[in-house]
Backbone bond lengths (Angstrom), bond angles and torsions (degrees), N, CA, C in turn:
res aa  C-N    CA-C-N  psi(-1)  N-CA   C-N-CA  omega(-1)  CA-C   N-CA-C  phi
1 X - - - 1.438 - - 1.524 107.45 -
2 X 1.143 115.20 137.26 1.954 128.12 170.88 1.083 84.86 -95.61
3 X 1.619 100.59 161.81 1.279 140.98 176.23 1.506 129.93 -152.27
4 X 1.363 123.77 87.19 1.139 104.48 -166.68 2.125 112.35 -131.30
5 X 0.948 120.58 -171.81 1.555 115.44 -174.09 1.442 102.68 -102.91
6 X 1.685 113.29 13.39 1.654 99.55 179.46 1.702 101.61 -92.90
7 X 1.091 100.27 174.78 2.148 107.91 -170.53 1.575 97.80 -80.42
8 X 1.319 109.48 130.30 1.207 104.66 169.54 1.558 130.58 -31.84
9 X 1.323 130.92 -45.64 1.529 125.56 155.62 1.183 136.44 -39.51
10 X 1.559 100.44 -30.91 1.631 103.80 168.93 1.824 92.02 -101.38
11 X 0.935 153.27 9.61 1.891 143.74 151.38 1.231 90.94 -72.43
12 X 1.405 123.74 -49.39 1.831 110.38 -167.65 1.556 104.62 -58.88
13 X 1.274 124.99 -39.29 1.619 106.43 -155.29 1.226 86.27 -97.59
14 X 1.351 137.57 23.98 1.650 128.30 176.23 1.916 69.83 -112.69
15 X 0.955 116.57 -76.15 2.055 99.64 -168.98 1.337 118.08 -32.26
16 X 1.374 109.49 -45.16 1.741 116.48 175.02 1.367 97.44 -51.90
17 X 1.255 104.34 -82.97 1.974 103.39 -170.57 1.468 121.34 -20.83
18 X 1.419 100.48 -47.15 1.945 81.29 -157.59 1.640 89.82 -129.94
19 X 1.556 106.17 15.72 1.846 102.37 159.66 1.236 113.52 95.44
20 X 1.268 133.57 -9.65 1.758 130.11 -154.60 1.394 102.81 -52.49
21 X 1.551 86.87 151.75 1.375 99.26 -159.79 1.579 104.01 -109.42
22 X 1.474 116.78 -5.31 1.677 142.61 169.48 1.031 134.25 -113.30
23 X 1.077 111.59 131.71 1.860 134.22 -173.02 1.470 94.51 -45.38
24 X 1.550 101.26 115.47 1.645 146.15 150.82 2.045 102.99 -58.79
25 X 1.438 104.51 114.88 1.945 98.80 156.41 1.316 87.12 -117.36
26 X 1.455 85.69 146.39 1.735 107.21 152.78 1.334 126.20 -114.99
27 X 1.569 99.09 124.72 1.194 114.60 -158.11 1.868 120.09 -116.33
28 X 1.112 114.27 36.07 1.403 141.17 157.42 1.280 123.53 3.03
29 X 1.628 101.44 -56.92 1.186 116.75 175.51 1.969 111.12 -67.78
30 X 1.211 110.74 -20.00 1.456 107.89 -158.62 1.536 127.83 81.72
31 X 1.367 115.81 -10.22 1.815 112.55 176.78 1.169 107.10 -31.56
32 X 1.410 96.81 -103.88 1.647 111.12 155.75 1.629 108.38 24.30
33 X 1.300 79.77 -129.09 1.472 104.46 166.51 2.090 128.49 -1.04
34 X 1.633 94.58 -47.38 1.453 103.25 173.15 1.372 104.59 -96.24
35 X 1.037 149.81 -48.53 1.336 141.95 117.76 1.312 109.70 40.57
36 X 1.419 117.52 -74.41 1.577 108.96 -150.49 2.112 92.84 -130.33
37 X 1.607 93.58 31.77 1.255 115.59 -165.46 1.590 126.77 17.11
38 X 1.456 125.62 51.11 1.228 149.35 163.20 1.811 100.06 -48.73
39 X 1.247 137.93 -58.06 1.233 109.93 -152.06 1.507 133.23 -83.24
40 X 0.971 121.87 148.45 1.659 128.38 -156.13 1.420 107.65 -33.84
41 X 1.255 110.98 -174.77 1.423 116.20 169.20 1.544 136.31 -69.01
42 X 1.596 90.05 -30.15 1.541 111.52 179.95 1.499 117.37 -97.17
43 X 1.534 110.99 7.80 1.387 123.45 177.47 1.644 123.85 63.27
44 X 1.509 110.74 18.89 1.587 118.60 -178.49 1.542 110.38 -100.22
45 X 1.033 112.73 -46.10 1.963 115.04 -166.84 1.726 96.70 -113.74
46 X 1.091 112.29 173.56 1.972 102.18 162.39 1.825 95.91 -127.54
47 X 1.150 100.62 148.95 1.703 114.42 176.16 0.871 92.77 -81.53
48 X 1.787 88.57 151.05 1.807 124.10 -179.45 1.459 97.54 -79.23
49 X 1.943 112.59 111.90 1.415 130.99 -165.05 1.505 88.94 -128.30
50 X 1.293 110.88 158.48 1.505 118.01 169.72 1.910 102.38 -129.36
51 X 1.117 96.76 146.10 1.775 95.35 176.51 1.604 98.93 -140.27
52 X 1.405 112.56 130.60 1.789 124.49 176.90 1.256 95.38 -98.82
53 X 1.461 103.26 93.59 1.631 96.54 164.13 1.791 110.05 -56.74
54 X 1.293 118.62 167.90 1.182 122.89 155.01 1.611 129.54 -93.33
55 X 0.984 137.17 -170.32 1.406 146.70 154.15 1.301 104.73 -65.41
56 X 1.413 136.08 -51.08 1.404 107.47 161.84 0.994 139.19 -74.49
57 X 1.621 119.10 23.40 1.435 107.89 176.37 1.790 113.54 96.03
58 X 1.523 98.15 -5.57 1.548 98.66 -166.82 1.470 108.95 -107.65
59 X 1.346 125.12 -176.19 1.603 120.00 -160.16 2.170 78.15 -105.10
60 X 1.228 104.57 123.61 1.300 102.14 -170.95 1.695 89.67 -99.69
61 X 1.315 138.13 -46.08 1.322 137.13 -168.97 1.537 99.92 -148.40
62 X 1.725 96.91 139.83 1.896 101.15 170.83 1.677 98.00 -118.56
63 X 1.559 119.48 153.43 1.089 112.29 170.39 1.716 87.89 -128.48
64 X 1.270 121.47 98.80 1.636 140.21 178.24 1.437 99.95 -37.94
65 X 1.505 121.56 -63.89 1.730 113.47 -159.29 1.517 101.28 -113.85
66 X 1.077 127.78 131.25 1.560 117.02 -160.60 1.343 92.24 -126.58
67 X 1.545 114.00 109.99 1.487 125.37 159.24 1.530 117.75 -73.24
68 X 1.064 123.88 127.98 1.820 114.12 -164.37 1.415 113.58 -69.97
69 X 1.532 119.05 -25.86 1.529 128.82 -163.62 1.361 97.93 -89.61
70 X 1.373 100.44 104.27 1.759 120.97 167.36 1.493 104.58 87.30
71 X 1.508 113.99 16.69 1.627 101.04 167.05 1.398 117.08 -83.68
72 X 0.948 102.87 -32.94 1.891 101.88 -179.80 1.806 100.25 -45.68
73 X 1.402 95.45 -51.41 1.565 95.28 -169.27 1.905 123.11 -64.65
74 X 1.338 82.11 -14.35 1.846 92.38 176.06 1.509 100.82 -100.00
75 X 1.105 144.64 3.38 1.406 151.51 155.46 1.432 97.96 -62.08
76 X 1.240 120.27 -90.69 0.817 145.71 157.50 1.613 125.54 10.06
77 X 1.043 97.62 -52.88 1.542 117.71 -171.03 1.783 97.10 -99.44
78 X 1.015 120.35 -57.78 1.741 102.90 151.63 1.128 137.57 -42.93
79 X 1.167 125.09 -5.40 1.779 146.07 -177.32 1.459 78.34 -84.37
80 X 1.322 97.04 -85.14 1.737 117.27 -151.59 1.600 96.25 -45.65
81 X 1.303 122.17 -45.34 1.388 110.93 176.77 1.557 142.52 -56.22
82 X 1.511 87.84 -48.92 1.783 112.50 148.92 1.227 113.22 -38.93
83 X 1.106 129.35 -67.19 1.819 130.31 -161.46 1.359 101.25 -91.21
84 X 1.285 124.56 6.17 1.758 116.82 159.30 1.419 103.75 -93.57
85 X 1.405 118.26 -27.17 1.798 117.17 -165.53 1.838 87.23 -88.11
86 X 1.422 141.33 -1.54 1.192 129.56 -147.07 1.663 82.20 -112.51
C-alpha cells in the first residue's frame, strides 16, 4: 500500500503513469505520514520511506531513504525472509 499527502486525483494520475498495481491512501491530513514519522526535515513534503509490516501487525523493517533502482527487489527479499522466520 502507498501513502502519500497528495489528493487522490493527483495519486490517480501518479497510478495511471507508471501502472501501480496497489492501493494508493490519501493522506492530506498528514496522520499517516507523522505517524510512522516519514516527513522531511523541514516538515513540507514526507520522504520516499518503505515500512514491512509484519504478520503481527508490527513495523518488521524501515528502509528511511528509498532509492527506486532495485528497491522493489530488496522488498521483496525481506518478504521472503519474513515468512520463512514466521
Amino acid at each position: 500500500m502507498g501513502v502519500s499527502a497528495d489528493k487522490p486525483e493527483v495519486q490517480q494520475r501518479f497510478i495511471d503513469k507508471f501502472e501501480l498495481t496497489f492501493p494508493m491512501v490519501s493522506d492530506t491530513g498528514k496522520a499517516i505520514i507523522d505517524a510512522y514519522g516519514a516527513r522531511e526535515v523541514l516538515g513540507v513534503t514526507a520522504k520516499r520511506s518503505t515500512f514491512l509490516i509484519g504478520p503481527d501487525g508490527r513495523i518488521a523493517r524501515v528502509w528511511p531513504k528509498v532509492h527506486v533502482e532495485g528497491h522493489a527487489e530488496e522488498v521483496v527479499a525481506a518478504i521472503r525472509e519474513l515468512a520463512t522466520a514466521v
